[in-house]
C-alpha positions in Angstrom: 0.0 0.0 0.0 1.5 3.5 -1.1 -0.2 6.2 0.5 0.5 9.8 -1.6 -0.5 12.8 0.1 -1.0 16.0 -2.6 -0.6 19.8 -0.5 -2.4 22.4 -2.1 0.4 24.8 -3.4 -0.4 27.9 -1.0 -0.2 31.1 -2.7 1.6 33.7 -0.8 0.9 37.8 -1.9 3.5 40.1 -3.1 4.1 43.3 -1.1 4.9 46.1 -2.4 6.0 48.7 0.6 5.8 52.1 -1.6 8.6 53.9 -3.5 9.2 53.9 -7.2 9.3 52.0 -10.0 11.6 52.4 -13.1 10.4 49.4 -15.3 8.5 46.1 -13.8 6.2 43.7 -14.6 3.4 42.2 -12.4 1.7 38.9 -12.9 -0.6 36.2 -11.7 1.8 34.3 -10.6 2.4 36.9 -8.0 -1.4 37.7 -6.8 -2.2 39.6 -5.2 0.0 42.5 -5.0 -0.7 44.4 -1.3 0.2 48.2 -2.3 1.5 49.4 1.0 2.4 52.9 0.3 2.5 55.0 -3.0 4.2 53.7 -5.9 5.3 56.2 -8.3 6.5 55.0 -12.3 9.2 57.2 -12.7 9.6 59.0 -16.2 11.1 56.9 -18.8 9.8 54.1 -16.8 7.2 51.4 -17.4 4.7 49.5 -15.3 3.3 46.3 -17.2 0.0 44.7 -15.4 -0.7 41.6 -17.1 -4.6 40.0 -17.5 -5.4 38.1 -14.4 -3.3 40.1 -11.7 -5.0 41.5 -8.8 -3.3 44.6 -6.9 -5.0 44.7 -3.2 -4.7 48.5 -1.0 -4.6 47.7 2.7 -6.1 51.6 3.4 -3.7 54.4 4.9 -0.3 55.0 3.1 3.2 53.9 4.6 4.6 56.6 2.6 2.3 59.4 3.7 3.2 61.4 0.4 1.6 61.9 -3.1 -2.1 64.0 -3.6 -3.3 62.4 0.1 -1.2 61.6 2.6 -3.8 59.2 3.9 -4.0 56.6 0.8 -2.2 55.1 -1.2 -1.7 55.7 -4.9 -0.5 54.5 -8.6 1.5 57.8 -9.9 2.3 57.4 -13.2 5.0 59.9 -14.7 6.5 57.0 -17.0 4.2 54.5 -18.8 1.3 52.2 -17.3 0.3 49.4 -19.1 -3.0 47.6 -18.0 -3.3 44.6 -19.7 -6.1 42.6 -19.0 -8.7 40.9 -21.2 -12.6 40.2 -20.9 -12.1 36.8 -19.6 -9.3 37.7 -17.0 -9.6 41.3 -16.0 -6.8 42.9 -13.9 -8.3 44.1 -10.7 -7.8 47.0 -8.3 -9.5 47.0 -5.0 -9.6 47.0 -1.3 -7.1 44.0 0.6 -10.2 44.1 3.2 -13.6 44.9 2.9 -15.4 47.0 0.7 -15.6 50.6 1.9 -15.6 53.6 -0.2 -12.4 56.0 -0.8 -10.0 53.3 0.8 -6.8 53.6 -1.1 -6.8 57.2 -3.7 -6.6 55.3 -7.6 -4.6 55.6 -10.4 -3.2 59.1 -10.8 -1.9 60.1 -14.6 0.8 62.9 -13.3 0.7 66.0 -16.1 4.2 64.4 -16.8 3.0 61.1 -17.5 4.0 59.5 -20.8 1.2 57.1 -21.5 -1.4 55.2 -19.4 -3.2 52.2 -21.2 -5.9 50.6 -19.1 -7.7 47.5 -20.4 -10.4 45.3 -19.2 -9.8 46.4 -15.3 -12.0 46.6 -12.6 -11.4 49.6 -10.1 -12.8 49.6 -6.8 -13.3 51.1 -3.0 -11.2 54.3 -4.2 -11.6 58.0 -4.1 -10.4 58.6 -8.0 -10.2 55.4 -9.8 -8.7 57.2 -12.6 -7.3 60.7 -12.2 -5.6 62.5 -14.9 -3.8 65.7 -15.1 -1.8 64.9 -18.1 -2.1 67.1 -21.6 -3.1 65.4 -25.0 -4.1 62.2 -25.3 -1.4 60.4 -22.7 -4.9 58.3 -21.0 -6.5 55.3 -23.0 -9.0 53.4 -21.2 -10.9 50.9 -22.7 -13.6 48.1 -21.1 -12.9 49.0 -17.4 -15.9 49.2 -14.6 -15.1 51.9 -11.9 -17.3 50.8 -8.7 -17.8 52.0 -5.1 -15.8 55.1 -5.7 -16.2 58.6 -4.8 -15.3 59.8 -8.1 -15.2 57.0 -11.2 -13.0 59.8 -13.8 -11.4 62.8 -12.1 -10.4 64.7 -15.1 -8.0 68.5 -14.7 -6.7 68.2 -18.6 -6.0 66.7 -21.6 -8.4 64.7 -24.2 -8.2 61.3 -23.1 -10.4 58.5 -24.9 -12.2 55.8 -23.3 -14.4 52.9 -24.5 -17.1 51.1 -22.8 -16.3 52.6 -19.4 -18.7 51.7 -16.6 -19.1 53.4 -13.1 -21.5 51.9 -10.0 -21.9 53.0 -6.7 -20.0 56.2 -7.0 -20.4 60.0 -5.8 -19.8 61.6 -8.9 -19.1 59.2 -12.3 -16.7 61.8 -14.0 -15.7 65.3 -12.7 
């Protein structure tokens, strides 16, 4: 008699304490990232998030820096690329429960290069996607903003979106 005991393999998260980023990749096999403090994509840098990957905010900021001191933030003065697809959306939310407001959203800086967001869902922030950036640096495309206090927070530029939803929010675009 041969007995074969099988573990589950046990996933562990990714932690990501704050700082910058010049050029990085985040996958599935990573999930979930936990987004400590801010992370800022430095210019000339990139930030690739492929389908599948889920990027947690615990609340608060470890940093205390960028627009609020008091949540935490995606600052993009490089290049953000969202890559996610309708069967296996990349996902921003909450690490625990679902309040409003509960980490600040994905800021395009007025520096920013380009920010491509794809099938991604967006929730318990303040801005899911703010952009100060000129021209046409934003691209969003299939993403659902939900349980937000503001889905688009827009100061400049002529960004384009397709098939944008937003649920459960204060104000859907300002």
């Amino acid at each position: 008699l041969c007995v074969v005991t099988i573990f589950p393999r046990v996933a562990s998260a990714t932690i990501i304490a704050g700082g910058t980023i010049a050029n990085a990749t985040w996958t599935p096999a990573g999930n979930p990232y936990i987004v400590q403090g801010d992370v800022t994509i430095l210019n000339g840098g990139t930030l690739t998030i492929q389908a599948g990957t889920i990027v947690q905010f615990p609340g608060g900021d470890t940093q205390a820096a960028g627009l609020d001191t008091a949540k935490t933030e995606i600052t993009v003065k490089g290049t953000l690329n969202v890559n996610g697809t309708a069967a296996s959306p990349v996902q921003f939310l909450a690490q625990n429960g679902s309040a409003q407001s509960t980490w600040y959203g994905i800021v395009v800086d007025a520096v920013g290069t380009a920010a491509t967001i794809s099938h991604a869902s967006i929730k318990h922030s303040f801005a899911s996607i703010r952009s100060d950036a000129p021209g046409m640096v934003l691209a969003a495309n299939d993403v659902s903003m939900e349980t937000t206090y503001y889905g688009l927070y827009l100061t400049a530029g002529t960004p384009t979106f397709k098939n944008l939803g937003v649920q459960g929010s204060v104000y859907g675009a300002w």
